[in-house]
C-alpha positions in Angstrom: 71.6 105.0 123.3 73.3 104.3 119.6 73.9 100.4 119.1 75.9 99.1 116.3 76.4 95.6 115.1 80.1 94.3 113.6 81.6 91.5 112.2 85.2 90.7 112.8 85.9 89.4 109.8 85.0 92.0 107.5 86.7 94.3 109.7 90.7 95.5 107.6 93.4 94.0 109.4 96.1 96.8 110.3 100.0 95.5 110.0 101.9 95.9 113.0 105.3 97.9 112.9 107.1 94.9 113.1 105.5 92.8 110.9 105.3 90.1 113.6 100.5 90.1 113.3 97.8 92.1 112.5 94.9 94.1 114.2 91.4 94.1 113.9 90.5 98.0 115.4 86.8 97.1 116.9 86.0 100.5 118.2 87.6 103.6 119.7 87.2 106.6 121.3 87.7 109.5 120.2 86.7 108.3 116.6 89.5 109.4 115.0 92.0 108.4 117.6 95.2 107.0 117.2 97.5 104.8 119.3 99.1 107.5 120.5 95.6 109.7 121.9 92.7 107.8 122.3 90.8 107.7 125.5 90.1 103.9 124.8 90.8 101.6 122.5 89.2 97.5 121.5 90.5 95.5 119.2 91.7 91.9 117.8 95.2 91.1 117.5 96.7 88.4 115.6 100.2 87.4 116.7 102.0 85.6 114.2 105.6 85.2 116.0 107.4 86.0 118.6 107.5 90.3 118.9 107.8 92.8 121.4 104.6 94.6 122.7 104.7 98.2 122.2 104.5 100.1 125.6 101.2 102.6 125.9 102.4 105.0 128.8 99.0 105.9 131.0 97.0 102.8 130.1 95.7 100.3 131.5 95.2 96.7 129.1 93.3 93.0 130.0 93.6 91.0 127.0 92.1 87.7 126.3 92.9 84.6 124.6 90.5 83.8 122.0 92.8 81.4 119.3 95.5 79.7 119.3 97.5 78.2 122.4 99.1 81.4 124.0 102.1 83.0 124.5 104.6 84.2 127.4 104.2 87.7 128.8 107.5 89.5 130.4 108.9 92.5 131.1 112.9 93.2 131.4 112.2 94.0 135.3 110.1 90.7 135.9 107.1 92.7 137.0 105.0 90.8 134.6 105.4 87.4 134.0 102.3 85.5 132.9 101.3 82.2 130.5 98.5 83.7 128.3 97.0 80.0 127.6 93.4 80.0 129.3 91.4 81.2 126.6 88.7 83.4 128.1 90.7 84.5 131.1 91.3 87.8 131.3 94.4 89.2 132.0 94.9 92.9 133.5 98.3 94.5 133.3 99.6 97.9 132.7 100.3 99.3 129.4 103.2 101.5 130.5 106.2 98.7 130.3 107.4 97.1 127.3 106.2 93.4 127.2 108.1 90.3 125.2 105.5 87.8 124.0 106.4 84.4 123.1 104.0 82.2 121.5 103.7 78.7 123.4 102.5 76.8 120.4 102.0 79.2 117.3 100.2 81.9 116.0 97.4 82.8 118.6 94.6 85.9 118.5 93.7 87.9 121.6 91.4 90.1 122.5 92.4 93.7 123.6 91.0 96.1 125.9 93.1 100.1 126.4 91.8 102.3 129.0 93.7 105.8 129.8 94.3 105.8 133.2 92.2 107.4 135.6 89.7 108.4 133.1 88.6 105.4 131.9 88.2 102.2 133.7 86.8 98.6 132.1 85.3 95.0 133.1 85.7 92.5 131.2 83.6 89.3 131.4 83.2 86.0 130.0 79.5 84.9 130.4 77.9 81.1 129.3 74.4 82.1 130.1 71.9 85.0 130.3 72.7 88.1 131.6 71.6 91.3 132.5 73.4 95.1 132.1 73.9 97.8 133.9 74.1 101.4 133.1 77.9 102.9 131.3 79.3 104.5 128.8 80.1 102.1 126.0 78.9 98.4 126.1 80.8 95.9 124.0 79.7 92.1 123.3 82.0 89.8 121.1 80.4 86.6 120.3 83.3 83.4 120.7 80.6 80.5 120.6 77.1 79.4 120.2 74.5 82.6 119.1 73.1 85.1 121.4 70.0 87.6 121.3 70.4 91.9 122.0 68.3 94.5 122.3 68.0 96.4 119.3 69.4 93.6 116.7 66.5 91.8 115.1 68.9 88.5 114.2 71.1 86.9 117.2 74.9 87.5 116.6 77.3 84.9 116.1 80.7 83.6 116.2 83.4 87.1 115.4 80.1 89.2 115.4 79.5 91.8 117.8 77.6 94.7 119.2 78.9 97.9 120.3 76.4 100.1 122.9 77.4 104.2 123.3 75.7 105.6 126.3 73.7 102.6 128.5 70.8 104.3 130.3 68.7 100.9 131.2 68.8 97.4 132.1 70.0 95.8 129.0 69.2 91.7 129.0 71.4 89.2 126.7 70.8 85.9 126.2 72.1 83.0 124.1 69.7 81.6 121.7 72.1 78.5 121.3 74.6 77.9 124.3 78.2 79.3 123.9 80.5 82.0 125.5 80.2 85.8 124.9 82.9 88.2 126.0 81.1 91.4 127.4 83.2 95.0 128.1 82.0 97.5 130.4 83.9 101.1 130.0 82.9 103.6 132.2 84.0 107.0 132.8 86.7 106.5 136.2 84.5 108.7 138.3 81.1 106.5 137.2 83.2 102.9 137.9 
């Protein structure tokens, strides 16, 4: 079991293609992945105006609103039409069709979550007090609030710091060491779900 510790700020922020935000690439796998052949995929996006999302054919997404007031969700056929603005609700769709996002109330950040289909699936989770975790794959924790204490990190992580976990044999426990929110991601391998 590797762990690593990051902080989203000092992370490089990637232009888009259409110059409408930014992204924050947290981890991926394979390593040296890109958009086009990873098997998974979490990152940060900062939208900055109105933009089309670029379709991902065989993935699966859940993003989550972490800044910001939201923004619209549609595709041309209507088969997604959703108001990102709950922050720390996650929202599951598939990557396939070509979304418009509109931002309700300016620039907003959410968090992102790829998985190729059917080898790959994730959970994502908001949690506000201690928690325990099971065995996967890859364990992801992104601190939104307050400070919380991991196994193998001697200081608690804070606000836009985070812990990524390859390879989860054991019962992991987290717990906040001053109350907030943490958003935890659980990617297993489809047949291990």
């Amino acid at each position: 079991m590797s762990v690593e510790r990051f902080d989203l700020r000092a992370i490089v922020a990637q232009p888009w293609k259409n110059g409408a935000g930014v992204t924050r690439q947290i981890a991926v796998s394979p390593a040296d992945a890109g958009v086009a052949d990873f098997d998974w995929r979490i990152s940060v996006a900062e939208v900055e105006r109105d933009s089309p999302f670029s379709a991902f054919p065989g993935v699966d997404r859940c993003i989550v609103l972490v800044r910001g007031v939201g923004m619209h969700l549609k595709s041309a056929g209507g088969e997604v039409d959703h108001r990102l603005d709950e922050p720390l609700a996650p929202f599951r769709f598939p990557g396939d069709m070509p979304l418009e996002a509109t931002l309700i109330g300016g620039a907003c950040s959410d968090f992102n979550v790829m998985t190729r289909r059917g080898v790959w699936r994730s959970e994502v989770v908001v949690h506000a007090a201690a928690f325990d975790v099971r065995a996967c794959n890859v364990f992801v924790l992104l601190c939104i609030e307050g400070e919380w204490q991991v196994p193998g990190i001697a200081e608690a992580i804070a606000p836009m710091e985070g812990v990524v976990w390859r390879a989860i044999d054991e019962p992991l426990h987290i717990h906040p060491t001053r109350s907030g929110c943490i958003l935890a991601i659980r990617l297993c391998h489809d047949r291990l779900a």
